[in-house]
MARMAR-458947 format. One line per field, with one value per residue: residue number from 0; residue in one letter; x, y, z of N, C-alpha, C in turn. Coordinates in steps of 0.2 Angstrom, whole numbers, plus 2048, in hexadecimal, padded with zeros to 3 digits. Example, Ala and Ser with C-alpha at 12.3 -4.5 7.8 and 13.67 -1.06 7.14 Angstrom:
BEGIN
num = 0|1
residuo = A|S
neast = 842|840
nnorth = 7E4|7F5
nup = 827|823
caeast = 83E|844
canorth = 7EA|7FB
caup = 827|824
ceast = 842|840
cnorth = 7F0|800
cup = 827|827
***
This chain:
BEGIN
num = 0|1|2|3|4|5|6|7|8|9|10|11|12|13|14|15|16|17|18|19|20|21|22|23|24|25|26|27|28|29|30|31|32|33|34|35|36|37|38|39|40|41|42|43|44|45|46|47|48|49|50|51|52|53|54|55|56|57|58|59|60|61|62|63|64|65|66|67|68|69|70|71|72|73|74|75|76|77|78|79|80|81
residuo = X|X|X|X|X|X|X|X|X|X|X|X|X|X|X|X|X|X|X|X|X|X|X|X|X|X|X|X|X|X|X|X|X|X|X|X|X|X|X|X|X|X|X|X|X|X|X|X|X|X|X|X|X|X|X|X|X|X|X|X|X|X|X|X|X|X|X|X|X|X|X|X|X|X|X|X|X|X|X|X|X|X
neast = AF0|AEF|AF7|AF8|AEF|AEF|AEC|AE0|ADD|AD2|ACB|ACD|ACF|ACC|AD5|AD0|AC7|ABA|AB4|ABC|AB2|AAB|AB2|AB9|AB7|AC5|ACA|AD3|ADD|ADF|AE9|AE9|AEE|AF8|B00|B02|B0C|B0A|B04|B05|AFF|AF4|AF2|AE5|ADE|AEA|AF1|AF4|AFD|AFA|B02|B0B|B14|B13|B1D|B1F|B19|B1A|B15|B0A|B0A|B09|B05|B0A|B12|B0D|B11|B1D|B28|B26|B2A|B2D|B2C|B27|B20|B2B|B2D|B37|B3D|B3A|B30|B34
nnorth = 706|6FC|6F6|6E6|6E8|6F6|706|711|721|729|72F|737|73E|74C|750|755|74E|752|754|749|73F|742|73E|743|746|745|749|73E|73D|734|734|730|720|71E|715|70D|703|6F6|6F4|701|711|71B|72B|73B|747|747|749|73E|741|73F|730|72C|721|71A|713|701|6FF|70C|71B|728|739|745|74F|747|74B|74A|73F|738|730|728|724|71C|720|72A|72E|736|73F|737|737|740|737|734
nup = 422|430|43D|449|458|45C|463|465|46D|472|47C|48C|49C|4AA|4B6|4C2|4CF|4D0|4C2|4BC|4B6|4AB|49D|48C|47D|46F|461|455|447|43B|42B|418|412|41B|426|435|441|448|45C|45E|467|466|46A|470|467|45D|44D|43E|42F|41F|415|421|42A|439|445|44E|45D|461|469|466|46A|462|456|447|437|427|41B|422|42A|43B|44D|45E|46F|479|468|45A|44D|441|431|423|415|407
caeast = AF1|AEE|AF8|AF4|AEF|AEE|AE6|ADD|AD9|ACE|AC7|AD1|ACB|ACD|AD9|ACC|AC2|AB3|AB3|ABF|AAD|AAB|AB7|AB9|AB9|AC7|AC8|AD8|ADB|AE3|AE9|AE8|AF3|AFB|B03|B00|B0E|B09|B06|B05|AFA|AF4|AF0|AE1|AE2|AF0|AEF|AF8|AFC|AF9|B07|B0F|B15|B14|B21|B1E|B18|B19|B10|B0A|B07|B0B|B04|B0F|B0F|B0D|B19|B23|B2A|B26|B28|B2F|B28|B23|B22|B2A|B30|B3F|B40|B36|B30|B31
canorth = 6FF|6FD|6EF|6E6|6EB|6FD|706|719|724|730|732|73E|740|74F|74E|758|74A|753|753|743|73B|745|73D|749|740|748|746|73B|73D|731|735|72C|71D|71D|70D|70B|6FE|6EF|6F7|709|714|723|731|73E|74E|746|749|73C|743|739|72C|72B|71C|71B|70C|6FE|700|715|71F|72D|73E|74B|74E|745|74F|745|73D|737|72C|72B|720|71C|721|72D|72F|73B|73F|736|73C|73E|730|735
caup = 425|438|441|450|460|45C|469|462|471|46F|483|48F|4A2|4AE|4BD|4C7|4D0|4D0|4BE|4B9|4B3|4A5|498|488|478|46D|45A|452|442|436|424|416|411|421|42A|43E|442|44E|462|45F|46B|462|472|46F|462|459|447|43C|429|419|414|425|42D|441|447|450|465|462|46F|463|46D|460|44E|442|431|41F|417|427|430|442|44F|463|474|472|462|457|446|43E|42C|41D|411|3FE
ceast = AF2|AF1|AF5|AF6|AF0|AE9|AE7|ADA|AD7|AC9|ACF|ACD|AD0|AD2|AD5|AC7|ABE|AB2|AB5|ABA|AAC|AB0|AB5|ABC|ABD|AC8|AD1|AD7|AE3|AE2|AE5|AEE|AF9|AFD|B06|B06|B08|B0A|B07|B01|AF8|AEE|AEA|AE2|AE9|AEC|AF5|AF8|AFE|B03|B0C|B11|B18|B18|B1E|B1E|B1B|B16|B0F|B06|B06|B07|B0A|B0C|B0F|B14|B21|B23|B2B|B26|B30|B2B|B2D|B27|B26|B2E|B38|B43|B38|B37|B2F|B2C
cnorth = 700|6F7|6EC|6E6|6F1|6FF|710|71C|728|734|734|742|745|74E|750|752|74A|755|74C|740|73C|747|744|749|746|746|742|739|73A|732|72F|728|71D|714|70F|704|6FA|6F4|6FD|70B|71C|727|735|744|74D|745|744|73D|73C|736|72C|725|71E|712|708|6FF|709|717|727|734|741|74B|74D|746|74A|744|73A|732|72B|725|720|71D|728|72F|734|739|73E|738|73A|73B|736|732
cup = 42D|43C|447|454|461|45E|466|469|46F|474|489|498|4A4|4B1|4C3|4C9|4CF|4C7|4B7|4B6|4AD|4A1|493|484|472|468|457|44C|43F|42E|41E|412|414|424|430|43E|449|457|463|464|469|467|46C|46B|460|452|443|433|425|418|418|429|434|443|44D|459|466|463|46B|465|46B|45C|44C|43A|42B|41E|41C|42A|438|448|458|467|478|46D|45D|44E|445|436|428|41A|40A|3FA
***
């Protein structure tokens, strides 16, 4: 489940000017049976594990592992879900 206005990055520029043009699409991987609250922003090479729930307006920069609970800015692990 995906709420709204969930924004999935998955482009990544330079700082070097002479190459800042040349974004550099990175992969984001979501589980499965997962639930994105409402206003999330899930950053590039973040892996999100099966059955985890990401909280509402949580800037997710880490991998967050199955079964968890995750949410804040940024986001991290608050406990696991049985």
């Amino acid at each position: 489940m995906i709420g709204s206005n969930v924004t999935i990055v998955t482009l990544n520029h330079d700082f070097a000017p002479e190459t800042r043009m040349n974004a550099t699409p990175k992969p984001v991987k979501i589980g499965k049976n997962v639930w994105i609250g409402a206003n999330v922003t899930i950053l590039p090479s973040v892996s999100i594990g099966d059955n985890s729930i990401i909280g509402a307006a949580s800037v997710v920069t880490k991998d967050v592992p199955a079964n968890t609970l995750a949410y804040g800015v940024p986001c991290r692990s608050i406990r696991k879900i049985n």
